[in-house]
N, C-alpha and C positions, 0 to 999 in steps of 0.2 A: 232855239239852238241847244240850251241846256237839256229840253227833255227829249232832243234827238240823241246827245252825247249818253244820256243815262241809257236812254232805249238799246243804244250801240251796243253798252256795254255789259247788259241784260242779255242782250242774243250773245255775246261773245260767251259768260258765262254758261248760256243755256249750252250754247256746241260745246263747250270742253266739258261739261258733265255728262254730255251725252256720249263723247267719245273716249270716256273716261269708263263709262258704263260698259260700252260695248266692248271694249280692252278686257272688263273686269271678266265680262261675262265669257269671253274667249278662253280667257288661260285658264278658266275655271271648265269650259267643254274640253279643253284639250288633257288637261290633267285627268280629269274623268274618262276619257276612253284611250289614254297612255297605256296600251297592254304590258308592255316590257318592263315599266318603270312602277304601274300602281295596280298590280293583277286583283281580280275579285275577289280571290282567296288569300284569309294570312296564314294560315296552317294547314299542311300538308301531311297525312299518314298515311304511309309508306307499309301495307301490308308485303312482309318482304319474304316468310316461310322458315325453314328450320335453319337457326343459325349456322353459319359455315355452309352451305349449301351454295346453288349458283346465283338461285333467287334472291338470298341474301348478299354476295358480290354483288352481283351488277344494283342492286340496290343501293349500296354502300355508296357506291363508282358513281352513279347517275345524280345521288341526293349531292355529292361532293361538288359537281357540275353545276348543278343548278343553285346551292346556296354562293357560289361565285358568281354567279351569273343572273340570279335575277333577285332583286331587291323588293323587300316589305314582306317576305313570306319564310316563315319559319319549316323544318322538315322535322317528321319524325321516322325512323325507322324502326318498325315491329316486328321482332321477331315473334314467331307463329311455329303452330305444330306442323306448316306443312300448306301445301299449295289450294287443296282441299278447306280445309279451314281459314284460307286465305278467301275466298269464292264464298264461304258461310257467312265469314264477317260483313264482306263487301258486300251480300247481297242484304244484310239487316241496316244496310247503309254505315258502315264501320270502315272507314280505310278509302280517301279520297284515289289515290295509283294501289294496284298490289299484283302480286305475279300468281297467276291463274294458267289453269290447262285448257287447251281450246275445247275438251271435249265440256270440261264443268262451266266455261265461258258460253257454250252452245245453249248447255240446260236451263242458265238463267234466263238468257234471253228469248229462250222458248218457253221458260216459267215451269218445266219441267220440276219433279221431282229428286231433289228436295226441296227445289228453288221455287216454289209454288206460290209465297207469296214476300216475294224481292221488294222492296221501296223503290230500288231504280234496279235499268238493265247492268249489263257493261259492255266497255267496247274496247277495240282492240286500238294499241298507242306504239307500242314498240315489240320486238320478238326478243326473249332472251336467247344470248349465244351462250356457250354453242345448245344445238337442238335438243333435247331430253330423248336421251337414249339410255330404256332401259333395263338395265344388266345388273349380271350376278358375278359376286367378287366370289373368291373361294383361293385357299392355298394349293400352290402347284403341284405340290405331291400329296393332294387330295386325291382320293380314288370315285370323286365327283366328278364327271365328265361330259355330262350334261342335263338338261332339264328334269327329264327324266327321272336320275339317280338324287333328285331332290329330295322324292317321297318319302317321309317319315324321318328329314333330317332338319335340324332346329336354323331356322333362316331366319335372320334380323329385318325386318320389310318399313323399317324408321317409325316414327314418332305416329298414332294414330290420328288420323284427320293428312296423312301428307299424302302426295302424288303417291310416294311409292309403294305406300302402304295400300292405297286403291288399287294401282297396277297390277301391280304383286297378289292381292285378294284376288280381281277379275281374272286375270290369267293365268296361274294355279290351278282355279278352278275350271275352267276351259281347258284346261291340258289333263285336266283331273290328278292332279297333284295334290298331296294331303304333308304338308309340312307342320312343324312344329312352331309359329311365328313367337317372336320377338321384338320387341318395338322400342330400340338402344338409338339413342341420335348417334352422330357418325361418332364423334367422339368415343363413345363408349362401346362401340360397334365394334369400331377398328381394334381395341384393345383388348373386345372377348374372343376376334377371329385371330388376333397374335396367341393368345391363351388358349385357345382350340377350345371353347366354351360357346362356341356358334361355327354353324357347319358351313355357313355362308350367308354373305350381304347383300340383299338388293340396294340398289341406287337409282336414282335418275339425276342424279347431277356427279360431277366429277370435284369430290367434297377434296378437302385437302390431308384427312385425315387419312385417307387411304391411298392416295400421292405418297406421303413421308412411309405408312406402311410398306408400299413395295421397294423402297428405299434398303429394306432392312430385311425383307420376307418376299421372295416369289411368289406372284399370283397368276394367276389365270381368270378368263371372262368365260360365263359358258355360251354355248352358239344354240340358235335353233334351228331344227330340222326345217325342210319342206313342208312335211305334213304339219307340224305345229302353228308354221306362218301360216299354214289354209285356214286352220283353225282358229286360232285370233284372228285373222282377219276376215273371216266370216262372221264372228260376234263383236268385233269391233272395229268395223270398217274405217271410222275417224282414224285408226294409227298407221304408219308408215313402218316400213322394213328397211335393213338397209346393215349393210358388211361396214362395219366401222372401226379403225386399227388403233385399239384403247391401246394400243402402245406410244403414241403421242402423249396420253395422259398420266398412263401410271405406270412406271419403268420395266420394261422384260415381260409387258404383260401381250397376249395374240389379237389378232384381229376377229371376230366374230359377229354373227347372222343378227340383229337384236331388234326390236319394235321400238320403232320412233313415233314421240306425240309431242305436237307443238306445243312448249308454253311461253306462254305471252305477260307484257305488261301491260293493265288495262288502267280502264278508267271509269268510274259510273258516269251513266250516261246523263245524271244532273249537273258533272261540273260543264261549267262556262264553258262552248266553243274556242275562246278567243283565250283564254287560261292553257287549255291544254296544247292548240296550236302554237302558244309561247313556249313550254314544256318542250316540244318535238323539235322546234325549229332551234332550240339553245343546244338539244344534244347536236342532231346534226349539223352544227356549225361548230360543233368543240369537240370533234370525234377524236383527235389526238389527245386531248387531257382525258376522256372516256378511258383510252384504252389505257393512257396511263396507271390507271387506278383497277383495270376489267379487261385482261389482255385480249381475250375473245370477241370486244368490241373492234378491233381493227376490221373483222370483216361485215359491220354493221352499217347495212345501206336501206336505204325507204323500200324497195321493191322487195324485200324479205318479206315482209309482213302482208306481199299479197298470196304467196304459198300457203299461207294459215287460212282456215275455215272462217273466219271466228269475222263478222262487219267489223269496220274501222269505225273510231271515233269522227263528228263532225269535226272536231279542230284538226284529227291526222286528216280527213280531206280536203280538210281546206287546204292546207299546207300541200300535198300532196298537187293540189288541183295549180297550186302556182310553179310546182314545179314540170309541170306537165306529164304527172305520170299516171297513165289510165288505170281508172281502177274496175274490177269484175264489178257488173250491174249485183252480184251475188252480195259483193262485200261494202256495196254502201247502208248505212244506217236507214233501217225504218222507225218509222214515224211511228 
């Protein structure tokens, strides 16, 4: 009787350390693939472009989002010479998110030059608003009236390595335009075309520094022709056109003709799935604190980002695939 009561209490022991075990081993699988709560990555850099630019807002907006929102992962935001140089770093593997052009996002992932030998691809996560449009600032009672009446006058085309500086180079030269370049972040831009010490500013984001300018000074956008759009977009068929009324953005200023190119915020295509699908699914569930901080986010929805050329990341489709939104066979990730 006695070595049946010890036996008894031998198995009873044995079950409660077995299911003692199997507790342990649970909340130990569950903490381990907790995306939201214990993500893969703890440091996140934010290649963000020329400070005060767009890339730089919604940069700011987004990291502000996410540090409320998802716990164990630190941000960094780096400012950079420019979208261009944003696309050099990330392809040496420098800069986990960062804001890239579709056309330089295109060339890594086809290992294109310069991008010839990338550590990873990138892939497409979010669209910056508003679109990259473009354009040239100039004072109103300039006798600059359009592309044209450029040649041979001293134009600001930003910080070398950025979008606009690219744009600005490729298109120029396609139009056969010989200007005198400049390379002044907005800051210093806005201050040499108050000073008439630059004859005009390209842009592709709508900086703030030339907001408060026409505050004070009339400007004007210049437009292009017909034949000019045949002509860009013969050589550079990735960009779009499109009549857009910069008087929304910078007070008393016209509506004009201007070449649109997507830029995006991407991701290398080595982070985590399940990382960057928590990334997407936090903005688009906190689009109000977004805009808060990034007002252009108010018209920020998933289906933008199938407009862009550029494949999505596996975590945007994953996300995307629960919400039921088809995506082009063009733009899912290859292998």
């Amino acid at each position: 009787m006695r070595g049946y009561i010890l036996s008894s209490s031998r198995n009873k022991y044995i079950i409660l350390a077995a299911i003692l075990v199997i507790v342990i081993v649970g909340v130990v699988a569950y903490y381990m693939t907790s995306t939201p709560s214990t993500p893969q990555i703890s440091h996140v850099r934010f290649m963000a472009g020329v400070s005060g630019g767009g890339g730089y807002q919604f940069g700011t907006a987004l990291i502000k989002v996410w540090q409320s929102k998802i716990s164990g992962v630190t941000y960094t935001l780096e400012a950079t010479q420019g979208f261009v140089d944003n696309a050099k770093k990330m392809c040496g593997g420098v800069g986990e998110f960062g804001v890239v052009s579709a056309g330089e996002a295109l060339k890594i992932i086809r290992g294109e030059p310069p991008y010839t030998n990338c550590t990873s691809k990138v892939y497409a996560v979010l669209p910056l608003l508003p679109p990259t449009y473009f354009h040239v600032i100039v004072p109103a009672d300039s006798k600059i009236n359009s592309f044209s009446d450029l040649n041979g006058k001293r134009v600001n085309i930003l910080t070398r390595g950025s979008l606009t500086e690219q744009l600005a180079t490729q298109i120029f030269s396609i139009l056969g335009i010989n200007i005198v370049p400049t390379y002044l972040t907005h800051t210093d831009a806005a201050i040499a075309l108050s000073k008439g010490e630059i004859d005009a500013a390209a842009s592709t984001t709508f900086a703030s520094q030339y907001k408060e300018l026409a505050l004070s000074r009339k400007l004007k956008i210049l437009s292009l022709t017909t034949e000019e759009v045949n002509k860009i977009k013969s050589a550079l068929p990735h960009l779009g056109f499109e009549t857009f009324n910069f008087g929304s953005q910078y007070e008393g200023t016209n509506p004009a003709l201007v070449p649109v190119d997507w830029t995006l915020v991407v991701a290398r295509s080595d982070i985590p799935e399940a990382f960057v699908y928590n990334s997407v699914k936090v903005i688009y569930e906190n689009i109000d604190a977004l805009t808060g901080s990034y007002p252009p986010s108010k018209d920020l929805k998933p289906e933008l980002l199938l407009k862009a050329p550029v494949p999505l990341h596996p975590g945007v489709v994953k996300y995307y695939n629960e919400k039921g939104i088809q995506i082009p066979e063009q733009l899912l990730p290859k292998k």
